[in-house]
N, C-alpha and C positions, 0 to 999 in steps of 0.2 A: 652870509646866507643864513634866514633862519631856519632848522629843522624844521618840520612839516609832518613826521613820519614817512615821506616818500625818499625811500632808497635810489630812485632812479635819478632824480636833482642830483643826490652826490655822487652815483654814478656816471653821470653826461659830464660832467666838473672835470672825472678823471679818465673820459674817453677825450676831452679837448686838450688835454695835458698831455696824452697819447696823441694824438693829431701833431699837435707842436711842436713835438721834441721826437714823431721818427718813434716810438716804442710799440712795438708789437705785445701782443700777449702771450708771444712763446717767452722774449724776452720778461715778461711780464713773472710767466710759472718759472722761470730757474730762477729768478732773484729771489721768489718766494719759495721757490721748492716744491711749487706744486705742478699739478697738471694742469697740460693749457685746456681740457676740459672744464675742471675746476675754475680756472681765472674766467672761461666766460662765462661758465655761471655766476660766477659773483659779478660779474661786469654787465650782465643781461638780468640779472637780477631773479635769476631763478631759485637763487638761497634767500629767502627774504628775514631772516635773523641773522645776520650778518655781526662778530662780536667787532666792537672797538680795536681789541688786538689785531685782526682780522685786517680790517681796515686800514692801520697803521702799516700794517706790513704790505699793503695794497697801494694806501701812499708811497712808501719807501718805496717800490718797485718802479716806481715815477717820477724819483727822487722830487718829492712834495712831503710836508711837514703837514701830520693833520694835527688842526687847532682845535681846540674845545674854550668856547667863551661862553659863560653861565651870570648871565645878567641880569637886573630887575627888569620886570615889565614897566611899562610906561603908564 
């Protein structure tokens, strides 16, 4: 997937990974420690600066590995 700046692509990515595997977003805030307030907002994309760490730990919570690939253009 190429960023775009739209959060919401990488968001829908880890709402199908939540589909698939059965994870809730309560399940979601104790893997991360946070509130399941907090998890949907970051999941409905109400925080729209969203850090890397952030994310990582959003992945993990999906047991998904977030990749970062920095390419030439074509």
């Amino acid at each position: 997937m190429i960023y775009n700046n739209n959060l919401k692509d990488i968001m829908k990515l880890i709402e199908h990974v939540k589909i698939d595997n059965d994870i809730s977003n309560n399940d979601i805030a104790n893997k991360m420690r946070k509130s399941k307030q907090t998890v949907s907002n970051l999941l409905n994309c109400k925080q729209s600066n969203i850090t890397l760490d952030t994310l990582e730990k959003l992945c993990d919570a999906v047991n998904c590995d977030l990749i970062i690939d920095i390419k030439k253009r074509d």
